[in-house]
mmCIF file of the N, C-alpha and C atoms, coordinates in Angstrom:
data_MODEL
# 
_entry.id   MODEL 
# 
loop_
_atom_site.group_PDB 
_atom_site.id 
_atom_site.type_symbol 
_atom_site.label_atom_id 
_atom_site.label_alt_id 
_atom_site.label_comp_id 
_atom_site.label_asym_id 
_atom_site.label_entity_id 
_atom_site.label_seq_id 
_atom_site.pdbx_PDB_ins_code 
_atom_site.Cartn_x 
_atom_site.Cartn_y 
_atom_site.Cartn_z 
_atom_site.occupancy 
_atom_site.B_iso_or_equiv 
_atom_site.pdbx_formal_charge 
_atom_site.auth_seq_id 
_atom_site.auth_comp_id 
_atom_site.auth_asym_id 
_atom_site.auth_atom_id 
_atom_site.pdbx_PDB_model_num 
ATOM 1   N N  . UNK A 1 1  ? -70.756  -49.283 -27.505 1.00 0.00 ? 1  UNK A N  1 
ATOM 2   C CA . UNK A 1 1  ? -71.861  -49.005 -28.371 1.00 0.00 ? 1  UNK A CA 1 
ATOM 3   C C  . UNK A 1 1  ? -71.287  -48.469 -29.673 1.00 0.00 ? 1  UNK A C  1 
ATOM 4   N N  . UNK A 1 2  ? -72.263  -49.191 -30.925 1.00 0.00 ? 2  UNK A N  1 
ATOM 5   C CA . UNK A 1 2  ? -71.418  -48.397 -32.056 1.00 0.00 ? 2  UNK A CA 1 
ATOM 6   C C  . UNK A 1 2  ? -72.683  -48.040 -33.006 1.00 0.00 ? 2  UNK A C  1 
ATOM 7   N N  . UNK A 1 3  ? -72.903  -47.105 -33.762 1.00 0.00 ? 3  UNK A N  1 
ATOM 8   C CA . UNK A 1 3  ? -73.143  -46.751 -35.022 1.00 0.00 ? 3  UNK A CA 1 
ATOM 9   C C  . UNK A 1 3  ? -73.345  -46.460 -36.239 1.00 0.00 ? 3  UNK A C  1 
ATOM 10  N N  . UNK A 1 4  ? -73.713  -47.551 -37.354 1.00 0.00 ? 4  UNK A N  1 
ATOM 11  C CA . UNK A 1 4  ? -73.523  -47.302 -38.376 1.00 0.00 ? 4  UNK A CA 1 
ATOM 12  C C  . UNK A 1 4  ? -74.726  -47.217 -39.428 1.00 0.00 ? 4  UNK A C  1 
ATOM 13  N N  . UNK A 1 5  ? -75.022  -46.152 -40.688 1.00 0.00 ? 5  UNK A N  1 
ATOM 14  C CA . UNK A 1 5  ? -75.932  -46.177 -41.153 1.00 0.00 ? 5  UNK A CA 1 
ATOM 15  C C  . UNK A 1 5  ? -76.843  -47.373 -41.844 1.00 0.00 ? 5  UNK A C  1 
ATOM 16  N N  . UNK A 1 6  ? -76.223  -48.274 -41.940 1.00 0.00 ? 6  UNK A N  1 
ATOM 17  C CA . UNK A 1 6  ? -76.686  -49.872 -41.811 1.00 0.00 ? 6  UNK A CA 1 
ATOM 18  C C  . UNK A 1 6  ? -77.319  -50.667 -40.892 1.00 0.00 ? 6  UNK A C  1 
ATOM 19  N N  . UNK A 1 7  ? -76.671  -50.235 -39.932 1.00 0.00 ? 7  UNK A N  1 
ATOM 20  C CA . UNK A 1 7  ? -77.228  -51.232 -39.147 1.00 0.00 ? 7  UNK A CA 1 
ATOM 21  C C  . UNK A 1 7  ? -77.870  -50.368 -37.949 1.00 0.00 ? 7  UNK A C  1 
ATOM 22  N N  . UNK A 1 8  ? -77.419  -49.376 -37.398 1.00 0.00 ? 8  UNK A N  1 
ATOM 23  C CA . UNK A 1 8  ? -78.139  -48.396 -36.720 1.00 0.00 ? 8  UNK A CA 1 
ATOM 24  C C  . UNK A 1 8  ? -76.949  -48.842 -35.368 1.00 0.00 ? 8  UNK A C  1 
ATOM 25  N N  . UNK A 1 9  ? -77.597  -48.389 -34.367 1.00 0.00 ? 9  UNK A N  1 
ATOM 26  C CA . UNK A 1 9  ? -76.694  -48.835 -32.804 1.00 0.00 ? 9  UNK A CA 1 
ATOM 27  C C  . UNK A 1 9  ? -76.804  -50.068 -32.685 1.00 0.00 ? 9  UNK A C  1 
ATOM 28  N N  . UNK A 1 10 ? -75.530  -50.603 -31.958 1.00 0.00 ? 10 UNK A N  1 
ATOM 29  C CA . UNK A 1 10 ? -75.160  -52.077 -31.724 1.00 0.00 ? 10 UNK A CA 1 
ATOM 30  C C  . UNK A 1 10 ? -74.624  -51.348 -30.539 1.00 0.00 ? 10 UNK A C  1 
ATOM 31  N N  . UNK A 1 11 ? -75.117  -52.678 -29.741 1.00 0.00 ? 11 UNK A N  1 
ATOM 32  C CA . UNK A 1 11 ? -74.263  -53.376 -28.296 1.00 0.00 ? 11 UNK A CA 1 
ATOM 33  C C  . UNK A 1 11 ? -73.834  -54.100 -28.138 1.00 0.00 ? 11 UNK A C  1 
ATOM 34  N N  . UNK A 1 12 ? -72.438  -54.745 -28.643 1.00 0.00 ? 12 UNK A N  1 
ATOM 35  C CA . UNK A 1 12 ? -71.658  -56.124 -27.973 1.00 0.00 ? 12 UNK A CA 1 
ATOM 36  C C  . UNK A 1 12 ? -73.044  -56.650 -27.212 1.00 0.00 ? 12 UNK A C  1 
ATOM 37  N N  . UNK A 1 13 ? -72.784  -55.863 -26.053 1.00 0.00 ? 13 UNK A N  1 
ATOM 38  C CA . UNK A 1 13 ? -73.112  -56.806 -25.299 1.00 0.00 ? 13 UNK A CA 1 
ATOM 39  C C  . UNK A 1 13 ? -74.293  -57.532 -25.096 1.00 0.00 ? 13 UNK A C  1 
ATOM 40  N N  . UNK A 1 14 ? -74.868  -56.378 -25.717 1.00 0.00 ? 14 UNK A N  1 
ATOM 41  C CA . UNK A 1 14 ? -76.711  -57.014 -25.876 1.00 0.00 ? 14 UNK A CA 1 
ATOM 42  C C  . UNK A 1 14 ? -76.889  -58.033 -26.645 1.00 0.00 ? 14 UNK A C  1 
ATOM 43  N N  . UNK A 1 15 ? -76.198  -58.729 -27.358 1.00 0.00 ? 15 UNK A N  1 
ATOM 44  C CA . UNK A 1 15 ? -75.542  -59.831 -28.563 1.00 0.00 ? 15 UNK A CA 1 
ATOM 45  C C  . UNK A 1 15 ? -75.273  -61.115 -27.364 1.00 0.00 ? 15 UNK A C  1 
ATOM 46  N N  . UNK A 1 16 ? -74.766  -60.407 -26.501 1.00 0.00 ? 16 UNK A N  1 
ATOM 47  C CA . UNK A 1 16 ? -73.866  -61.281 -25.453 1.00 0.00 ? 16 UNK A CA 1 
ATOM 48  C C  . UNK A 1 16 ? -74.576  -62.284 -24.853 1.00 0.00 ? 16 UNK A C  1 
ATOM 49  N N  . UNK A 1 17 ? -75.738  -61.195 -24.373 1.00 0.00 ? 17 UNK A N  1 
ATOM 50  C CA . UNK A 1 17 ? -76.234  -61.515 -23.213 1.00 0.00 ? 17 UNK A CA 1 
ATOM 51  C C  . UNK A 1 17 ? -77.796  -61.854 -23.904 1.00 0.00 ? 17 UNK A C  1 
ATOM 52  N N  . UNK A 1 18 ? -77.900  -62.355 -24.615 1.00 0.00 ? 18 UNK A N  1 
ATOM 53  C CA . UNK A 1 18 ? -79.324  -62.907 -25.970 1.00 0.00 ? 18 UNK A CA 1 
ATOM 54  C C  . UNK A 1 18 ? -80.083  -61.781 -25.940 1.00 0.00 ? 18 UNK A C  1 
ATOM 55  N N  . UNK A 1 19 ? -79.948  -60.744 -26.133 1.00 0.00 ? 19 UNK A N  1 
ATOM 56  C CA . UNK A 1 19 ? -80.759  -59.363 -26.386 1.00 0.00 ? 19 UNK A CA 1 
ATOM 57  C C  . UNK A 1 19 ? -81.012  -59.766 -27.449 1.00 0.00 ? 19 UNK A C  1 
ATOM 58  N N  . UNK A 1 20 ? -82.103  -59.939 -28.170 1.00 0.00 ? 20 UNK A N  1 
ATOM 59  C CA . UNK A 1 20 ? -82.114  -60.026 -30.002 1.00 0.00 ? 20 UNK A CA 1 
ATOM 60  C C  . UNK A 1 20 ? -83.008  -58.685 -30.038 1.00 0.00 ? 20 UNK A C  1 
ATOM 61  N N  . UNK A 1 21 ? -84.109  -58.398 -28.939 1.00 0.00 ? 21 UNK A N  1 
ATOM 62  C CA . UNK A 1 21 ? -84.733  -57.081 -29.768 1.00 0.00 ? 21 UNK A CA 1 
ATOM 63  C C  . UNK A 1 21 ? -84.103  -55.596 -29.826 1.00 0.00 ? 21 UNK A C  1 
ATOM 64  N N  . UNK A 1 22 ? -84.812  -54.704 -30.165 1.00 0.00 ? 22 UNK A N  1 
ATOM 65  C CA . UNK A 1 22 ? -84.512  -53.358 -30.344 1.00 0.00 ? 22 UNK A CA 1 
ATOM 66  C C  . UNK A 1 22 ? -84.066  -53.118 -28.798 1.00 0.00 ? 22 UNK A C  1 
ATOM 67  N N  . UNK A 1 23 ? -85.755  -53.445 -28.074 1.00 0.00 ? 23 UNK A N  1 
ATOM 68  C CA . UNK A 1 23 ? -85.914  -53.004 -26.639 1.00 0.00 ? 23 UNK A CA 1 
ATOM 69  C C  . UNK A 1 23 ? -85.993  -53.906 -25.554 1.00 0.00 ? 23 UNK A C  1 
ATOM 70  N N  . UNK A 1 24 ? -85.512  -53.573 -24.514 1.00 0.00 ? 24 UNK A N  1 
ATOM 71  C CA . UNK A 1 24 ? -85.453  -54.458 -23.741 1.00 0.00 ? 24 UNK A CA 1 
ATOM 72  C C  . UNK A 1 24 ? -86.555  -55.367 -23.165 1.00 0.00 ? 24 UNK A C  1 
ATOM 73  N N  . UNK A 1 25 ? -86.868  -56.202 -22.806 1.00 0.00 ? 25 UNK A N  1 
ATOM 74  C CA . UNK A 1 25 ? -88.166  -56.366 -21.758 1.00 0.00 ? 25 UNK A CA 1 
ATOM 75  C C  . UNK A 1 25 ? -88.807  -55.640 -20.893 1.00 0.00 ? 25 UNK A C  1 
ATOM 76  N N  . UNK A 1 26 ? -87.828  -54.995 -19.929 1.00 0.00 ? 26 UNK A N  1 
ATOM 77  C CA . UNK A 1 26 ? -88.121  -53.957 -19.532 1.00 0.00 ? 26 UNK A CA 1 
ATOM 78  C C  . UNK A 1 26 ? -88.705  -53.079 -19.890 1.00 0.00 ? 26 UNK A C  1 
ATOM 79  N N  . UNK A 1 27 ? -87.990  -51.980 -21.010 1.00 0.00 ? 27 UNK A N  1 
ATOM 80  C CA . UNK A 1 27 ? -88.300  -51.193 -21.655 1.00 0.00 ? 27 UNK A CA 1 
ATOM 81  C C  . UNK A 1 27 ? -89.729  -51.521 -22.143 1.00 0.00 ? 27 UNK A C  1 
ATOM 82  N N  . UNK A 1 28 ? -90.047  -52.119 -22.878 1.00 0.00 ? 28 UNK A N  1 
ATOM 83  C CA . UNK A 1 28 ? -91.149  -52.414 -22.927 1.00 0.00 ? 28 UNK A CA 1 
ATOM 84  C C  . UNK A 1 28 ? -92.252  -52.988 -22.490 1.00 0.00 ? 28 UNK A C  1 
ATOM 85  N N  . UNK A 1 29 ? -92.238  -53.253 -21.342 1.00 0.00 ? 29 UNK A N  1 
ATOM 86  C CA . UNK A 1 29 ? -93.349  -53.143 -20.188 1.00 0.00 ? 29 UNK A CA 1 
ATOM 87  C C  . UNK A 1 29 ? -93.434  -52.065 -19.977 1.00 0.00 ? 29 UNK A C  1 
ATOM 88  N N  . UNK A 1 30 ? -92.316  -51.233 -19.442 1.00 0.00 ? 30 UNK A N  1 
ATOM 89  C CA . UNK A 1 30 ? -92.702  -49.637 -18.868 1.00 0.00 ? 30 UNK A CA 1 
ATOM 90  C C  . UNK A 1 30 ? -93.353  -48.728 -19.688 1.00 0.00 ? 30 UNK A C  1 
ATOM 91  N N  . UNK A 1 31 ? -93.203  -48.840 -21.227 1.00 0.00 ? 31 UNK A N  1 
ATOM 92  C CA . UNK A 1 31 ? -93.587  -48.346 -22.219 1.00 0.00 ? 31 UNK A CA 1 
ATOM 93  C C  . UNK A 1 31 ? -95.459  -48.708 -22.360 1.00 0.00 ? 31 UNK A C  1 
ATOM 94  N N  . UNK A 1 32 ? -95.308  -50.051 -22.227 1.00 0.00 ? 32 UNK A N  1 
ATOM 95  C CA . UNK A 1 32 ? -96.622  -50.322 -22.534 1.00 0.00 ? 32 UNK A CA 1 
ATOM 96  C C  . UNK A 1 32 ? -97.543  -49.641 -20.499 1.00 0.00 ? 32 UNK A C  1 
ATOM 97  N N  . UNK A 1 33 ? -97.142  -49.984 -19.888 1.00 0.00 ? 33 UNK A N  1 
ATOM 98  C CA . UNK A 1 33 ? -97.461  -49.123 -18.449 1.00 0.00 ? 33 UNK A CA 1 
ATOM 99  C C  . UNK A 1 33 ? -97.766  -47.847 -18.727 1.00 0.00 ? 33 UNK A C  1 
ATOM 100 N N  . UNK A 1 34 ? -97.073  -47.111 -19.253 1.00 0.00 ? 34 UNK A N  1 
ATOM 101 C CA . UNK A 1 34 ? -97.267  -45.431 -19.146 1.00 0.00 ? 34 UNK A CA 1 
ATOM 102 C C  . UNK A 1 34 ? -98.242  -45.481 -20.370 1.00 0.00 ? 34 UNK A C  1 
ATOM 103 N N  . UNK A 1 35 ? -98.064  -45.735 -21.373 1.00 0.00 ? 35 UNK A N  1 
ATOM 104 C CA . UNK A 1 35 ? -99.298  -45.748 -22.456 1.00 0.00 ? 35 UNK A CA 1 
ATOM 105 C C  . UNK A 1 35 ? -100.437 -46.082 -22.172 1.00 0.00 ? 35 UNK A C  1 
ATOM 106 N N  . UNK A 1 36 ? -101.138 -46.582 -20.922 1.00 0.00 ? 36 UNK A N  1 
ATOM 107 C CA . UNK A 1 36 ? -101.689 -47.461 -21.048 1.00 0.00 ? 36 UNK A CA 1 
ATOM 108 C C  . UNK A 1 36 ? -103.266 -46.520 -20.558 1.00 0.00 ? 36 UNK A C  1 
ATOM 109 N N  . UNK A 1 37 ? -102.454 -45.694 -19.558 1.00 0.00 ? 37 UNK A N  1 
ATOM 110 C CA . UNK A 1 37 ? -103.846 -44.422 -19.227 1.00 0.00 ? 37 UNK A CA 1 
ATOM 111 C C  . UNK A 1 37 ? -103.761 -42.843 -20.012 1.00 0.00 ? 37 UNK A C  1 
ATOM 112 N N  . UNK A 1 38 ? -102.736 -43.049 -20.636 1.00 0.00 ? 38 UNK A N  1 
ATOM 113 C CA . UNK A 1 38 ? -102.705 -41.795 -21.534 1.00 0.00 ? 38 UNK A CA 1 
ATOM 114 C C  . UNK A 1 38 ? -102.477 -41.627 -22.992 1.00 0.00 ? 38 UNK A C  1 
ATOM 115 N N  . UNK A 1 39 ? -102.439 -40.350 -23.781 1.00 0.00 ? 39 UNK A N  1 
ATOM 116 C CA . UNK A 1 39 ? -101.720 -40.540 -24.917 1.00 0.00 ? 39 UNK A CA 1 
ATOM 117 C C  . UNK A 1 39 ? -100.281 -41.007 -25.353 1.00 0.00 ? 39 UNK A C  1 
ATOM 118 N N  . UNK A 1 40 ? -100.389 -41.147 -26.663 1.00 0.00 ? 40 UNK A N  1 
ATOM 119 C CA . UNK A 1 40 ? -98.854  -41.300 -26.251 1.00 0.00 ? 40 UNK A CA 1 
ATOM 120 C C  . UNK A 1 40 ? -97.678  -40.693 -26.580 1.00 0.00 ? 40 UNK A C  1 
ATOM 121 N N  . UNK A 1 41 ? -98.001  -39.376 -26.790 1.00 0.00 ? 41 UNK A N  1 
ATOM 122 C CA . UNK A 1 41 ? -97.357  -38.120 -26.593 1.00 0.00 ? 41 UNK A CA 1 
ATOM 123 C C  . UNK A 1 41 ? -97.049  -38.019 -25.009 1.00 0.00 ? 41 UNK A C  1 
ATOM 124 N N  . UNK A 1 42 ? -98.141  -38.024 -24.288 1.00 0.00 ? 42 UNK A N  1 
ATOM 125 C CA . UNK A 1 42 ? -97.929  -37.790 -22.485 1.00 0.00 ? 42 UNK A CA 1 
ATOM 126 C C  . UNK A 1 42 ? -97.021  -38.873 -22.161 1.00 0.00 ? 42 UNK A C  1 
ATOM 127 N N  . UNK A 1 43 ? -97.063  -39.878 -22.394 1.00 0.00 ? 43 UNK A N  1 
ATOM 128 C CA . UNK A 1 43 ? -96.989  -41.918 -22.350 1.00 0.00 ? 43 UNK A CA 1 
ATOM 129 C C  . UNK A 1 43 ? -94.956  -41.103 -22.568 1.00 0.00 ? 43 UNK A C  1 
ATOM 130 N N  . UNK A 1 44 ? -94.998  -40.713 -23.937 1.00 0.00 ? 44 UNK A N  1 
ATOM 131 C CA . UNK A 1 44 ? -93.245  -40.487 -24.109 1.00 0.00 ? 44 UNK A CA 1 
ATOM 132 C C  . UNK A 1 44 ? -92.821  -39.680 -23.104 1.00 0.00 ? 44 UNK A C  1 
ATOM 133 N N  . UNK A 1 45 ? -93.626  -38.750 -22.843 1.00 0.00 ? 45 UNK A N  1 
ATOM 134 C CA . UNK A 1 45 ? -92.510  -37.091 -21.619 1.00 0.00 ? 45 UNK A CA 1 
ATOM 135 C C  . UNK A 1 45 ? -92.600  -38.634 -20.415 1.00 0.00 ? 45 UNK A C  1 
ATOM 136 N N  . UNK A 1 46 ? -93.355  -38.905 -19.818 1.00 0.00 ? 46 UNK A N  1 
ATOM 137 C CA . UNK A 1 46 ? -93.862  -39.332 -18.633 1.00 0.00 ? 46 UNK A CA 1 
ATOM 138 C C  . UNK A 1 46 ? -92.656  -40.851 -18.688 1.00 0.00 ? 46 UNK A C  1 
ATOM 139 N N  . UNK A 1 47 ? -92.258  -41.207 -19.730 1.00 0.00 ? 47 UNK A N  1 
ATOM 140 C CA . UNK A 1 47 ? -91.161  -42.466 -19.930 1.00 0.00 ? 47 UNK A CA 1 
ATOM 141 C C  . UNK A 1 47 ? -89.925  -41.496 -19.656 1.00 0.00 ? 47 UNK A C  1 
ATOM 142 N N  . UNK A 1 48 ? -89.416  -40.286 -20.376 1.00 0.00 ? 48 UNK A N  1 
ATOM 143 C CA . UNK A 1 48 ? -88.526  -39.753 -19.886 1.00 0.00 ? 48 UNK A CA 1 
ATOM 144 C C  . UNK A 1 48 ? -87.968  -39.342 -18.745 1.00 0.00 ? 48 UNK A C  1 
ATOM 145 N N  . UNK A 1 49 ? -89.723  -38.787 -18.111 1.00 0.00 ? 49 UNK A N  1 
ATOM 146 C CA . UNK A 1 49 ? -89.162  -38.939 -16.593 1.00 0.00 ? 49 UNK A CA 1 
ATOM 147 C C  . UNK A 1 49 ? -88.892  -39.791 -15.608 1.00 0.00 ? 49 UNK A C  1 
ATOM 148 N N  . UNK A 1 50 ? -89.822  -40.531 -16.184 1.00 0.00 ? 50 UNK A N  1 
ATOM 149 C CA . UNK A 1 50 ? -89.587  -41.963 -14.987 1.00 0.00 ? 50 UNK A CA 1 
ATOM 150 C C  . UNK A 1 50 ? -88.508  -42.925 -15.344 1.00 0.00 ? 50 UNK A C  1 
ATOM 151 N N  . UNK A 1 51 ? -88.397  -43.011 -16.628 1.00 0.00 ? 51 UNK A N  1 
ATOM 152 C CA . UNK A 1 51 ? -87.284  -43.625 -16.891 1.00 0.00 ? 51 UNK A CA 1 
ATOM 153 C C  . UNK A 1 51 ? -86.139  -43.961 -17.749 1.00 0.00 ? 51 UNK A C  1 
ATOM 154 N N  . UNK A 1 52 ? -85.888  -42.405 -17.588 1.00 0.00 ? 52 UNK A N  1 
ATOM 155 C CA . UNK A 1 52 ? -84.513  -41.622 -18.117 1.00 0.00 ? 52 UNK A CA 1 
ATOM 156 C C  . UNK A 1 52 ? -84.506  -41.897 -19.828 1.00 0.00 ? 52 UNK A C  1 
ATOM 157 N N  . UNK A 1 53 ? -85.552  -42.861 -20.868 1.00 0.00 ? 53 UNK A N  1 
ATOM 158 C CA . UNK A 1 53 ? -85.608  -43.078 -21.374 1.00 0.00 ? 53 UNK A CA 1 
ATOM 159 C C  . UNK A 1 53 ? -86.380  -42.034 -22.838 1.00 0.00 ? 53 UNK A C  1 
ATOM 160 N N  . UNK A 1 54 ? -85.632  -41.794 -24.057 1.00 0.00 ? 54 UNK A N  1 
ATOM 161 C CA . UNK A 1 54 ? -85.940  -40.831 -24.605 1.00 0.00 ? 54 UNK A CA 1 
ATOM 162 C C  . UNK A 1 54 ? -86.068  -41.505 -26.179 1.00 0.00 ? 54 UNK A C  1 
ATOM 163 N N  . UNK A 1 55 ? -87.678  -41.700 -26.368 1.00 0.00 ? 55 UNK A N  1 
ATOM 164 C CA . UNK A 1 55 ? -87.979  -42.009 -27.590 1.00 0.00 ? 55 UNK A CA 1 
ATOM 165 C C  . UNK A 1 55 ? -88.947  -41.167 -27.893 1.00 0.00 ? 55 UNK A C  1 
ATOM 166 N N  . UNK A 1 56 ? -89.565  -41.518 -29.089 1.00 0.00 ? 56 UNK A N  1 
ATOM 167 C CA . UNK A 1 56 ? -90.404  -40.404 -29.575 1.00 0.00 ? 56 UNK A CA 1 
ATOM 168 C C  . UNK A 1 56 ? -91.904  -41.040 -29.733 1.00 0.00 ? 56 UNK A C  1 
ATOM 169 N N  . UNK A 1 57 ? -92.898  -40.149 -29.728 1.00 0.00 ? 57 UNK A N  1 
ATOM 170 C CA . UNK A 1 57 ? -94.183  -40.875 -29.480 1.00 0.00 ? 57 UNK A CA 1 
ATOM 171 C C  . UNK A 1 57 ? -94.808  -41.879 -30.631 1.00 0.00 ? 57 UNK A C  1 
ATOM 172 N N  . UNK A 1 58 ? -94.596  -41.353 -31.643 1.00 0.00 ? 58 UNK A N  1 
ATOM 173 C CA . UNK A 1 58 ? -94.392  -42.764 -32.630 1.00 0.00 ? 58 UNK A CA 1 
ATOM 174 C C  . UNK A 1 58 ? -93.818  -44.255 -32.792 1.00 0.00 ? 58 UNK A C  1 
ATOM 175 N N  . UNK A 1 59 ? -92.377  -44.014 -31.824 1.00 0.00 ? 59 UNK A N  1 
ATOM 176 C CA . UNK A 1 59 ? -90.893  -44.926 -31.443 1.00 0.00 ? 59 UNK A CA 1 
ATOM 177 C C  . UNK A 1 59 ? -92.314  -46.106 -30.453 1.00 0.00 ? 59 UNK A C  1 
ATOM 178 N N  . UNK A 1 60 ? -92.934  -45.254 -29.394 1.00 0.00 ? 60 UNK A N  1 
ATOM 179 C CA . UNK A 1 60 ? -93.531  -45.434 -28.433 1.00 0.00 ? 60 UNK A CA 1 
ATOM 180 C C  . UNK A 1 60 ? -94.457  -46.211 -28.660 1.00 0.00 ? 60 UNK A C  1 
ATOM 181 N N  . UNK A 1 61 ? -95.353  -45.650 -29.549 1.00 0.00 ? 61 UNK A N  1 
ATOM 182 C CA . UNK A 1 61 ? -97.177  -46.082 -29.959 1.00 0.00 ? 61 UNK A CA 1 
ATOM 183 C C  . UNK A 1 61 ? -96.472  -47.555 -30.956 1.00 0.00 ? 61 UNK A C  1 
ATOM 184 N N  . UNK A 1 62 ? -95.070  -48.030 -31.577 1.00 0.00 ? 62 UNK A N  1 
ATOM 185 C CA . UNK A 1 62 ? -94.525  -48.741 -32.240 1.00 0.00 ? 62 UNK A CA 1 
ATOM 186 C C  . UNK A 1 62 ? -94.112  -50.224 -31.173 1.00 0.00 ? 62 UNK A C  1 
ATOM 187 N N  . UNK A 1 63 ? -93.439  -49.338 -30.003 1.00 0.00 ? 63 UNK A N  1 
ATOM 188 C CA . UNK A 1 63 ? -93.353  -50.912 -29.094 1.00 0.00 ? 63 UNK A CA 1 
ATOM 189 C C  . UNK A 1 63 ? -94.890  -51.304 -28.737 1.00 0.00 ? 63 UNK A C  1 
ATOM 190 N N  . UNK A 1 64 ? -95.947  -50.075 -28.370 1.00 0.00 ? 64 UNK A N  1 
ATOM 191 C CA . UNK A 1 64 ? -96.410  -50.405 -27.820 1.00 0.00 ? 64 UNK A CA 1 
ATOM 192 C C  . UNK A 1 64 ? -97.302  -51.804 -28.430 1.00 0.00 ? 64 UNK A C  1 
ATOM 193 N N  . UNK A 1 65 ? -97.534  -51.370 -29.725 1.00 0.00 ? 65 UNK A N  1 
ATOM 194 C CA . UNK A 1 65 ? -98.590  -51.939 -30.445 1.00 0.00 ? 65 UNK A CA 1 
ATOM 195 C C  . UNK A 1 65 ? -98.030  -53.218 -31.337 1.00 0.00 ? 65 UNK A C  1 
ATOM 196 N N  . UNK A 1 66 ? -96.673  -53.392 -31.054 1.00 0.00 ? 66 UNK A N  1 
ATOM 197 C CA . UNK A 1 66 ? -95.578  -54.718 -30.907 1.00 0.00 ? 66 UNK A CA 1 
ATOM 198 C C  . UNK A 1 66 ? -95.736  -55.657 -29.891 1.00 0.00 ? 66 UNK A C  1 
ATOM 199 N N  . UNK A 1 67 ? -95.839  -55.015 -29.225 1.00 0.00 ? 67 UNK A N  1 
ATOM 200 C CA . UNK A 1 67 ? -96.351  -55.935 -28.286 1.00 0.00 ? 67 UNK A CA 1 
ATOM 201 C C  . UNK A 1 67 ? -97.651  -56.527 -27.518 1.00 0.00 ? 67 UNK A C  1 
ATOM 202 N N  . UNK A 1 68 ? -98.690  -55.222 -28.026 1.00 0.00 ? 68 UNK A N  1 
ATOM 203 C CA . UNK A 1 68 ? -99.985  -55.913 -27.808 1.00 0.00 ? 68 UNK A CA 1 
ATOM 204 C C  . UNK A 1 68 ? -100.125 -57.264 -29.008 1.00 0.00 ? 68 UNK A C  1 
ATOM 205 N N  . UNK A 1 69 ? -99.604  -57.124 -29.908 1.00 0.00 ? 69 UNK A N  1 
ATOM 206 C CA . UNK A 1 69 ? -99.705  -58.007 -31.398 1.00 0.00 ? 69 UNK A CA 1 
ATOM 207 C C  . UNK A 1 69 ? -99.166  -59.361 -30.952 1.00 0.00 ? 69 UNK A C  1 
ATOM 208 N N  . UNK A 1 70 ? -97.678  -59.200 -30.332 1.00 0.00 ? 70 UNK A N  1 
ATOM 209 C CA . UNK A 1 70 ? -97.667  -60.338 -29.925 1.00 0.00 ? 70 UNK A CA 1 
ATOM 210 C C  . UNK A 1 70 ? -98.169  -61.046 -27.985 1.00 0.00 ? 70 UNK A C  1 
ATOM 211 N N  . UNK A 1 71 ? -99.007  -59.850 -27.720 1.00 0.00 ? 71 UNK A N  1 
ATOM 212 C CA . UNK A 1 71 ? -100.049 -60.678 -26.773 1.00 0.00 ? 71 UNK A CA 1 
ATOM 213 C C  . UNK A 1 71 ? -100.941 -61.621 -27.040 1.00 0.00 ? 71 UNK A C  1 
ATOM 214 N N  . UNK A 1 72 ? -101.370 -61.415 -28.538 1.00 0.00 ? 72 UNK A N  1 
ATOM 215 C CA . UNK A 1 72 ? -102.738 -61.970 -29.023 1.00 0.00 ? 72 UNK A CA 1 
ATOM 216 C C  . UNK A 1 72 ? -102.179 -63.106 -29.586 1.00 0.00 ? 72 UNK A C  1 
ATOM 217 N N  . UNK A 1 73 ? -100.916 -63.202 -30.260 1.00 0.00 ? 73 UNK A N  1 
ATOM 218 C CA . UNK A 1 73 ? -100.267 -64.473 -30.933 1.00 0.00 ? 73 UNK A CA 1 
ATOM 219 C C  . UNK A 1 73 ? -100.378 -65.249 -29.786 1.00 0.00 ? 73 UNK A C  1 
ATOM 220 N N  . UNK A 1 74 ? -99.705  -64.889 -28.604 1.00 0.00 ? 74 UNK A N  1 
ATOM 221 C CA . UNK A 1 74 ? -99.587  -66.040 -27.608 1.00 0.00 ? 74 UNK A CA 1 
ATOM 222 C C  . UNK A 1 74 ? -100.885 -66.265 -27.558 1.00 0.00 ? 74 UNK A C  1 
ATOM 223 N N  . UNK A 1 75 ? -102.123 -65.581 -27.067 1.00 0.00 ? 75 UNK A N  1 
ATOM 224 C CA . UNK A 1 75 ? -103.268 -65.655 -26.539 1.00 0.00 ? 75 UNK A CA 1 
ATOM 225 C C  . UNK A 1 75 ? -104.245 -66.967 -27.390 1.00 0.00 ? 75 UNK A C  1 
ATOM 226 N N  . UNK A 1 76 ? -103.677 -66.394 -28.575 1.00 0.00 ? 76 UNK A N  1 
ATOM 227 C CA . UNK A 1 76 ? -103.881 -67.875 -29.950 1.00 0.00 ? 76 UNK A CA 1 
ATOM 228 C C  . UNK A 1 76 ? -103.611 -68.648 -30.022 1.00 0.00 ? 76 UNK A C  1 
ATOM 229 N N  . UNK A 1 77 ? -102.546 -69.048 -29.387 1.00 0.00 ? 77 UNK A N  1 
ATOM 230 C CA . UNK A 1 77 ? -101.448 -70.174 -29.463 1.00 0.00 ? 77 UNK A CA 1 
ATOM 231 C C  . UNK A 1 77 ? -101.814 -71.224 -28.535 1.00 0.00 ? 77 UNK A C  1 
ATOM 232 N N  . UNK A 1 78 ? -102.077 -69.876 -27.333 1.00 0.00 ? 78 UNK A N  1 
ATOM 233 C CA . UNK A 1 78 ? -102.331 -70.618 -25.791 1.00 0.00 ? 78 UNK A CA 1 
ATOM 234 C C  . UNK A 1 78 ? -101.187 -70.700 -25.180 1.00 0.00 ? 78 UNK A C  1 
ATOM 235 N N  . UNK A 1 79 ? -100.448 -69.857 -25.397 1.00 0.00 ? 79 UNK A N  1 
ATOM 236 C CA . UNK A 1 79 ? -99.144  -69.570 -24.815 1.00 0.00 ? 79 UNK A CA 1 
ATOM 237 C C  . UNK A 1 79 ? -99.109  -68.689 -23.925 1.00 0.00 ? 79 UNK A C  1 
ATOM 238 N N  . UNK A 1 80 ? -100.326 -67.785 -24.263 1.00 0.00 ? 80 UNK A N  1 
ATOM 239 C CA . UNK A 1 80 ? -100.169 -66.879 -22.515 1.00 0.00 ? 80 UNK A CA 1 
ATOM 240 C C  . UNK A 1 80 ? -101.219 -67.200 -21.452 1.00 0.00 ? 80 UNK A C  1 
# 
């Protein structure tokens, strides 16, 4: 893993292995899961615990609403 004020964190390997987003798939299902009955202040502690994962509730309410956006593209498309 590396660091730079440009580009922010890089992973080889996430390059490697066709990662192109920020977050994983994963990650963002679980994200959008815990948001989904609470705030998302609660939605962030409640991601930390369950899954060791530490963003901030803004970071959070940002995948989340990334990915409802592109629910509706597919939903338009007829892709989902």
């Amino acid at each position: 893993m590396y660091w730079n004020r440009q580009r922010g964190t890089v992973v080889p390997i996430d390059h490697w292995i066709g990662l192109r987003q920020k977050y994983s798939p994963g990650v963002r299902e679980l994200s959008c899961r815990e948001a989904a009955g609470s705030s998302f202040r609660r939605a962030r502690e409640d991601l930390e615990r369950v899954g060791q994962l530490c963003v901030s509730a803004e970071t959070l309410r940002g995948i989340v609403e990334a990915e409802g956006q592109e629910a509706q593209r597919q939903q338009r498309t007829g892709a989902l």
